[in-house]
C-alpha positions as CSV (number, residue, x, y, z in Angstrom):
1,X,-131.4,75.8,-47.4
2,X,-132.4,79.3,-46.9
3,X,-130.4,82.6,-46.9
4,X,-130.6,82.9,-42.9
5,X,-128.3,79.8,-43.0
6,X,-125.3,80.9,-44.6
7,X,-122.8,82.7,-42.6
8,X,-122.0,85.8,-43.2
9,X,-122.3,87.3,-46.9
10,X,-124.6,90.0,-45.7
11,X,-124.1,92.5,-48.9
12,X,-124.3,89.3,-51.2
13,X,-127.7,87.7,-49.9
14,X,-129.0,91.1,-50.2
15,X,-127.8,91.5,-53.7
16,X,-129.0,88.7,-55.0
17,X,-132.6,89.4,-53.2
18,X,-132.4,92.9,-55.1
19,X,-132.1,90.9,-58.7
20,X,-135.2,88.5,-58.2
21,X,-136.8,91.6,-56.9
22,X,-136.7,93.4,-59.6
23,X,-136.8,90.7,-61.8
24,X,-133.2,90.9,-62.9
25,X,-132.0,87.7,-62.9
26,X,-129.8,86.9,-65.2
27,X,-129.5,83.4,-67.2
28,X,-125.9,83.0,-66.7
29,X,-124.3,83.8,-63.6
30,X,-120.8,83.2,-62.2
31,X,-119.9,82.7,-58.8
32,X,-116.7,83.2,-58.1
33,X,-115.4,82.2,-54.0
34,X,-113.7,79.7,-51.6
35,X,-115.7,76.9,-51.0
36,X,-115.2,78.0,-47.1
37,X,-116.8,81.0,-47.9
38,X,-120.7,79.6,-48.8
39,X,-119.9,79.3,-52.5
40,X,-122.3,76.5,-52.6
41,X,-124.9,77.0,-50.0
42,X,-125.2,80.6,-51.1
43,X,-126.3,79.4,-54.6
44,X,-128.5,76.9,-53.0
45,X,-130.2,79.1,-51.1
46,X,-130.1,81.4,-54.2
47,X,-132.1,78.8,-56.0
48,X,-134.9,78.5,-53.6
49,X,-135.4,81.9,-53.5
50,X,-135.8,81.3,-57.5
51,X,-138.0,78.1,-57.8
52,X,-140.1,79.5,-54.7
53,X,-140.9,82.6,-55.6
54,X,-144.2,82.0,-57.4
55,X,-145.5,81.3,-54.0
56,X,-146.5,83.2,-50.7
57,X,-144.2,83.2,-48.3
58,X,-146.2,80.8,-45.9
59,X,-148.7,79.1,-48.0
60,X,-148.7,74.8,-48.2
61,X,-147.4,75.4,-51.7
62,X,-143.9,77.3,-50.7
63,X,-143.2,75.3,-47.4
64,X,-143.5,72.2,-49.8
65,X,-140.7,73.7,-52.6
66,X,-138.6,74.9,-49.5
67,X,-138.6,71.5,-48.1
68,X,-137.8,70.0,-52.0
69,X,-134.8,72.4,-52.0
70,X,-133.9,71.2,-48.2
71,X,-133.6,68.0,-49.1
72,X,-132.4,67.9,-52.6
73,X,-134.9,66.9,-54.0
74,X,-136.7,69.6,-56.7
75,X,-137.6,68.2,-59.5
76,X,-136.2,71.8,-61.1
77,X,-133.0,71.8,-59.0
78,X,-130.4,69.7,-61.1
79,X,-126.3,69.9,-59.7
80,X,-123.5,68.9,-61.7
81,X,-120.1,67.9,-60.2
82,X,-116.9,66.7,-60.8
83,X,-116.4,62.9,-61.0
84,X,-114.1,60.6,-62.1
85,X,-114.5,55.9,-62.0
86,X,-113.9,54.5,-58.4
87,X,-115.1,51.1,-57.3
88,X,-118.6,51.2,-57.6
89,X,-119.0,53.2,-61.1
90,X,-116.0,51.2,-63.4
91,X,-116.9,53.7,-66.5
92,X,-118.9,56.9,-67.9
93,X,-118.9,58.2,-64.8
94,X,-120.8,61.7,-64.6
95,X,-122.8,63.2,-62.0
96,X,-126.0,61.3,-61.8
97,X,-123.8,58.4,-61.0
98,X,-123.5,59.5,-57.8
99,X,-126.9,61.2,-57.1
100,X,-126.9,60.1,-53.2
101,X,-123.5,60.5,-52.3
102,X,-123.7,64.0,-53.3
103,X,-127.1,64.2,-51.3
104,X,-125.3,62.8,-48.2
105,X,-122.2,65.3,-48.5
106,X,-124.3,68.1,-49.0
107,X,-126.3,67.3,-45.7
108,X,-123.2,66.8,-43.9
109,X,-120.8,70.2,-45.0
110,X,-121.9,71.9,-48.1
111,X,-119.3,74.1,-47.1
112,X,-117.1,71.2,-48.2
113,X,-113.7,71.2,-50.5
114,X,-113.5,69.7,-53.6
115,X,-110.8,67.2,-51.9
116,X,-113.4,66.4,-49.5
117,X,-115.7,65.7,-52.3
118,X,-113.3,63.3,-53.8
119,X,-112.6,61.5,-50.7
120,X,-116.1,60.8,-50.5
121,X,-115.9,59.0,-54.0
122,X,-112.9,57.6,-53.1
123,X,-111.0,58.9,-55.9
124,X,-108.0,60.8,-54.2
125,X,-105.0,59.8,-56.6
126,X,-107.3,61.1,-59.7
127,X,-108.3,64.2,-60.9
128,X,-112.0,64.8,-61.1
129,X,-113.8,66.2,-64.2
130,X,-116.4,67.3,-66.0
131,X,-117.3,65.7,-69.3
132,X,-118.8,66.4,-72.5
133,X,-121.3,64.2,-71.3
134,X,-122.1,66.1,-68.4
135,X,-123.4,69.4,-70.9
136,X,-125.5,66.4,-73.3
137,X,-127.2,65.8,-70.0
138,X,-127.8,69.5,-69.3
139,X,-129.6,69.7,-72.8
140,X,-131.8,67.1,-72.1
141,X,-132.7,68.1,-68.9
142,X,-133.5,72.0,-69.9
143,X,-134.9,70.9,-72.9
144,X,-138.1,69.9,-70.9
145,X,-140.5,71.9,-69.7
146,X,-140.2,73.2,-65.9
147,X,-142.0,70.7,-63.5
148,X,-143.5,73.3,-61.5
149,X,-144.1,75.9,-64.4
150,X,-141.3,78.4,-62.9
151,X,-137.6,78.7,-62.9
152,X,-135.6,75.1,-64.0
153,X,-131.6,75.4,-62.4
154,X,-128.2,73.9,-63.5
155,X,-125.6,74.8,-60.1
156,X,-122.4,73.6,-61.9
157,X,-120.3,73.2,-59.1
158,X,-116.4,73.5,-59.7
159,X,-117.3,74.7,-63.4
160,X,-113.3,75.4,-63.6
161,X,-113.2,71.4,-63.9
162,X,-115.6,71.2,-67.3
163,X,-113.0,69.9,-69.9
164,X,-112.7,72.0,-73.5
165,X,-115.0,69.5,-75.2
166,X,-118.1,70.3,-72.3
167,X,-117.2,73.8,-72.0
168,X,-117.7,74.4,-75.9
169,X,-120.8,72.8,-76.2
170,X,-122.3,74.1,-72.4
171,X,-121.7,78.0,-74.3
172,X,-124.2,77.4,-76.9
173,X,-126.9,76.9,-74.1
174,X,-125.1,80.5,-72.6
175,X,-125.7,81.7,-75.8
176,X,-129.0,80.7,-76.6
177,X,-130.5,79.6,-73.2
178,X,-134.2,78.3,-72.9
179,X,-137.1,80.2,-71.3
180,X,-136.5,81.0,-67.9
181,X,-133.8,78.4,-67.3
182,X,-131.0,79.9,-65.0
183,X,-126.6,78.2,-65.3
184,X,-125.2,79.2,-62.1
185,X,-121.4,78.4,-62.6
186,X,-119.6,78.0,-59.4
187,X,-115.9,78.3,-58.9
188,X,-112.5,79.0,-56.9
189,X,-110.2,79.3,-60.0
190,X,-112.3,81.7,-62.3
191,X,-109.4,82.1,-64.8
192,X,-110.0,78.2,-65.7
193,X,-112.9,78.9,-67.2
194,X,-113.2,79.7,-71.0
195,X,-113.1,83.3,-71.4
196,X,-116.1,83.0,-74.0
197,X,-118.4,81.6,-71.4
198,X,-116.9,84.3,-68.6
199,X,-117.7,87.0,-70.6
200,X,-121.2,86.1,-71.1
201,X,-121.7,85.4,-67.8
202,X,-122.7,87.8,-64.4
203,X,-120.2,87.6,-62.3
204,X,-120.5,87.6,-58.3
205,X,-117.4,87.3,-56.1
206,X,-117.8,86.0,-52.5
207,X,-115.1,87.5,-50.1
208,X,-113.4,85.7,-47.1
209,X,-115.5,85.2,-44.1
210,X,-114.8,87.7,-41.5
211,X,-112.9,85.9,-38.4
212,X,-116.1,87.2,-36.5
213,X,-119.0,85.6,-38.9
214,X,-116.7,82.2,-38.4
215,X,-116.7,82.0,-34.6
216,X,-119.9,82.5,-34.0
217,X,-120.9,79.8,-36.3
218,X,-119.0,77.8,-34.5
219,X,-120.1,78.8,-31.0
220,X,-123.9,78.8,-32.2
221,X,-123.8,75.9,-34.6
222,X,-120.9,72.9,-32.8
223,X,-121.1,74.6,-29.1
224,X,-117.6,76.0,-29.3
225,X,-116.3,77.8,-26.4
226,X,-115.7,81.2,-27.3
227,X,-111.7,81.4,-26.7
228,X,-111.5,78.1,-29.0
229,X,-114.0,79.6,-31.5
230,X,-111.7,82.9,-31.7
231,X,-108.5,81.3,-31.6
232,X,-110.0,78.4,-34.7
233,X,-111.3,81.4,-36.7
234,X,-107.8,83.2,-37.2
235,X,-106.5,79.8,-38.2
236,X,-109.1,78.9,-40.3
237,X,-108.4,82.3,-42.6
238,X,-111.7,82.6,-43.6
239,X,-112.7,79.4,-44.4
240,X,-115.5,77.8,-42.5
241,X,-114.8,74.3,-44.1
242,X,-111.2,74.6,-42.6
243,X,-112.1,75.8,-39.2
244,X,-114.9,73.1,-38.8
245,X,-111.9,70.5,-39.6
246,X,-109.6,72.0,-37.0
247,X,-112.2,71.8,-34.2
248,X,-113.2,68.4,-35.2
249,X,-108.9,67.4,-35.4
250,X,-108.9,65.8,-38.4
251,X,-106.8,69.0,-40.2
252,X,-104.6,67.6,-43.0
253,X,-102.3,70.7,-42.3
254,X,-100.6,68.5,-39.5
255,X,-99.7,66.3,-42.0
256,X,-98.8,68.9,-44.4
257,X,-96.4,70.7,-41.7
258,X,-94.3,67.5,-40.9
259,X,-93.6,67.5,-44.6
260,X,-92.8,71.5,-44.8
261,X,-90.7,71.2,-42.0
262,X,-88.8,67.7,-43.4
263,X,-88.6,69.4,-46.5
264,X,-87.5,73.1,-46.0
265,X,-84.9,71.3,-43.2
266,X,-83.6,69.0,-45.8
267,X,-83.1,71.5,-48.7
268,X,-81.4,73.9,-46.0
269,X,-78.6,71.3,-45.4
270,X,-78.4,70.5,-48.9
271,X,-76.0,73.0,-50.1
272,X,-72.6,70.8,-50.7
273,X,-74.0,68.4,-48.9
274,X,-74.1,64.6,-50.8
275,X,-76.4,63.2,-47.9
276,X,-78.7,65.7,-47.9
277,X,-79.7,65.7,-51.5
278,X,-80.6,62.0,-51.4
279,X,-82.6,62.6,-48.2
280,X,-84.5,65.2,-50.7
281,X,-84.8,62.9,-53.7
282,X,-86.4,60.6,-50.9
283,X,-88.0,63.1,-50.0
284,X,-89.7,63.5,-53.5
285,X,-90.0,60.2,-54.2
286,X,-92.7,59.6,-50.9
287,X,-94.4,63.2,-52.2
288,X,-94.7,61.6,-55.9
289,X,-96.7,58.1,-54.2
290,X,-99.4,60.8,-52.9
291,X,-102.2,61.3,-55.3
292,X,-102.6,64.3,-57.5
293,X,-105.0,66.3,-54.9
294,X,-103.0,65.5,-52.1
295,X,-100.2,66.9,-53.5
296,X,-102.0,70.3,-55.1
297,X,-103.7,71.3,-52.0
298,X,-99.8,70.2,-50.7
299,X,-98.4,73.1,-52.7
300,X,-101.1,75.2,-51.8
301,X,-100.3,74.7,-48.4
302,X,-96.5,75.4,-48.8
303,X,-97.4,78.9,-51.0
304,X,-99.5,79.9,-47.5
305,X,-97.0,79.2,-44.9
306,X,-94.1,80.7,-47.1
307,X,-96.3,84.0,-47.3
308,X,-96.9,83.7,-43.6
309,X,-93.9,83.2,-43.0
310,X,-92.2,86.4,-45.0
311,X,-95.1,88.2,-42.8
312,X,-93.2,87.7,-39.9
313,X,-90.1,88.4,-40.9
314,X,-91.1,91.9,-41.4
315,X,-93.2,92.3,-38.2
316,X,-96.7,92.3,-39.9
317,X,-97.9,90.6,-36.6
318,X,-101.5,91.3,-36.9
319,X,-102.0,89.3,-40.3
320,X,-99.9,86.0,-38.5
321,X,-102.3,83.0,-37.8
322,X,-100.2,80.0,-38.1
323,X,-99.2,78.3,-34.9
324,X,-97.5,74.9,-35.4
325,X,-97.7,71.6,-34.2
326,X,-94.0,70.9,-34.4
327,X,-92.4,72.4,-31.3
328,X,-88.6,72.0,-32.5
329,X,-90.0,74.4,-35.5
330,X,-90.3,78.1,-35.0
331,X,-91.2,80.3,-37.7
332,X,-89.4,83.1,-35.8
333,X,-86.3,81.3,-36.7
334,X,-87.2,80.5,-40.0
335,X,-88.4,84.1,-41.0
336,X,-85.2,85.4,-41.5
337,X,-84.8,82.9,-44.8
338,X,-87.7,84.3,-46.6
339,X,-87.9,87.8,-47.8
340,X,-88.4,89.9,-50.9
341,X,-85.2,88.7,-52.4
342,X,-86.3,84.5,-52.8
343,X,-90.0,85.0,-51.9
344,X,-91.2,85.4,-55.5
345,X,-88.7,82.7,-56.7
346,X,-90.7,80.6,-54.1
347,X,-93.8,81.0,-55.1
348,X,-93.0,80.8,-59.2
349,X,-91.4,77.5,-58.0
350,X,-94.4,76.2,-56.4
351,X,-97.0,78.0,-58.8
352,X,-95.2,75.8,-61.9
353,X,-95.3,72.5,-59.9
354,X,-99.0,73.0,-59.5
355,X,-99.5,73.4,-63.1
356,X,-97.4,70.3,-64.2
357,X,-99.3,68.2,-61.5
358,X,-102.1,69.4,-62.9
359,X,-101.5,68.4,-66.2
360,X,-100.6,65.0,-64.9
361,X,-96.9,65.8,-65.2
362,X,-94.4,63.0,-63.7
363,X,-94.5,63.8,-59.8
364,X,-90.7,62.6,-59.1
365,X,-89.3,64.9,-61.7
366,X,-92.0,67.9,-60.3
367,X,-91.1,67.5,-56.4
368,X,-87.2,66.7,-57.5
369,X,-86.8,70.0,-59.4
370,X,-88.7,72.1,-56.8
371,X,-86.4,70.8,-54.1
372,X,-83.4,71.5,-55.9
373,X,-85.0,74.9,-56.5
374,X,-85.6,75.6,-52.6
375,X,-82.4,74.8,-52.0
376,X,-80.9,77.1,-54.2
377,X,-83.6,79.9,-53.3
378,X,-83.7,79.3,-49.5
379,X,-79.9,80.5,-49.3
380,X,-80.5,83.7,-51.0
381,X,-79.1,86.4,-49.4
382,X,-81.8,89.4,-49.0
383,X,-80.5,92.7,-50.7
384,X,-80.7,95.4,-47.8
């Protein structure tokens, strides 16, 4: 993978040229982006620019450590991922576990989710991690010498997943890194991530992708007709992994709308109402048999559309990309309910369910109290 594949990032490719120019590359470095954005790709390509730089651009020897990096292959290229047991790996499951899985999702979307990652493992009702045996395997494997005499490369991918235990003992080789041995730390929740390790790290932070840089990947790359490839860019809200998922109708946000719309339409009619509030603690119930991803990137889902939605409802037309799939629902007639009296009683609502899913909280209890909470919130009247 080379920097003239990644979309967009023009001022980021050319920063990171500057460092390995000028031999400033640091041994710690944190990337900090969306997935959709080219957090991975960008510190692939990053690392062949690394591990082939000790050869002329042209010569047998570089074309052969491109090609290693292409395929995944380098013997001085080592990733590190979330994981978790499925079917095939019943215990001590880290990354090597799954050395051609990862292969095969990287060659089909590097620009792929973390919940895309775990469907390929299966593992959808758990929550990936990243062990303390993942860093003993880090040690070993910059502990030898560099196959090719250069650079060797740890791409941590998702570092926010590394549990306390691998994170303690992955700052020590922060701390005191080998010779020329280079930690890229990718991730989309940078406040998850020890603050000793952060603040020892160079920190890089990839933007959005411009609406612009996403359709014409789509029109040059998956022969998307330009009024399709404008219209899927503003959906996809920067995110190329999102808009390649829209084009190819397989967007879980369809699914995620039926249950906004069930749920924001239940709570409404909840006030007084006895029938109401045991269609929401159905309601809950169904949420709480989904695994623990689905329902995150759930909440996720319901913080976007609730912020699109107050948007609207004070005319801020030119930042609007939802369009739904329901055509009874209208988020012209549902603007009116969320404004700047409820909106960050919203968000605090959803923002806590998150963290108690996360931390493997009961999901009835979670999605029962947020209900109740949007039901109280969603009738707010908005101070004028």
């Amino acid at each position: 993978m080379d920097f003239s594949e990644i979309i967009g990032q023009e001022h980021i490719k050319s920063h990171l040229r500057t460092t390995l120019k000028n031999g400033r590359v640091a041994h710690a470095q944190l990337f900090v982006g969306m997935s959709g954005s080219g957090l991975l790709p960008l510190a692939i390509a990053y690392a062949k620019e690394l591990l082939c730089s000790p050869y002329e651009i042209g010569s047998e020897a570089h074309r052969r450590c491109a090609k290693n990096v292409a395929n995944f292959s380098h013997p001085d290229l080592h990733f590190i991922y979330p994981v978790n047991t499925n079917e095939a790996v019943k215990k001590n499951a880290v990354s090597s576990s799954f050395s051609e899985e990862w292969r095969n999702f990287l060659i089909e979307n590097p620009y792929g989710s973390l919940f895309n990652w775990f469907q390929v493992l299966g593992i959808e009702n758990k929550q990936g991690n990243i062990s303390v045996k993942e860093a003993e395997e880090i040690s070993k494997k910059l502990a030898l010498k560099s196959y090719e005499g250069g650079f060797k490369i740890i791409i941590i991918w998702m570092a926010d997943k590394m549990n306390v235990e691998c994170s303690n003992k992955i700052l020590k080789l922060v701390e005191e890194p080998p010779d020329k041995s280079v930690l890229l730390f990718l991730t989309e929740k940078e406040v998850k991530i020890i603050n000793t390790i952060r603040s020892r790290c160079q920190t890089l932070h990839l933007p959005l992708l411009s609406d612009k840089d996403i359709a014409n990947a789509l029109i040059q790359r998956h022969s998307v007709s330009e009024n399709e490839a404008i219209k899927t860019s503003r959906q996809a809200h920067g995110d190329f992994n999102k808009a390649l998922h829209i084009i190819e109708n397989d967007n879980e946000d369809a699914i995620f709308e039926s249950w906004f719309v069930l749920w924001v339409r239940t709570a409404f009619r909840a006030k007084g109402n006895k029938k109401s509030i045991h269609e929401l603690i159905n309601w809950s119930d169904m949420m709480a048999g989904k695994g623990r991803e689905t329902q995150k990137n759930f909440l996720v889902y319901c913080m976007e559309l609730f912020r699109q939605t107050l948007l609207k409802n004070y005319n801020v037309d030119s930042l609007l990309y939802f369009e739904t799939n329901d055509s009874k629902f209208s988020i012209d007639k549902f603007a009116p309910y969320v404004h700047q009296n409820n909106i960050y009683g919203i968000t605090k609502a959803l923002e806590d369910a998150t963290y108690h899913i996360e931390r493997n909280g009961n999901p009835k209890v979670i999605f029962t109290d947020l209900s109740i909470q949007l039901t109280r919130l969603i009738h707010k009247k908005e101070l004028v």
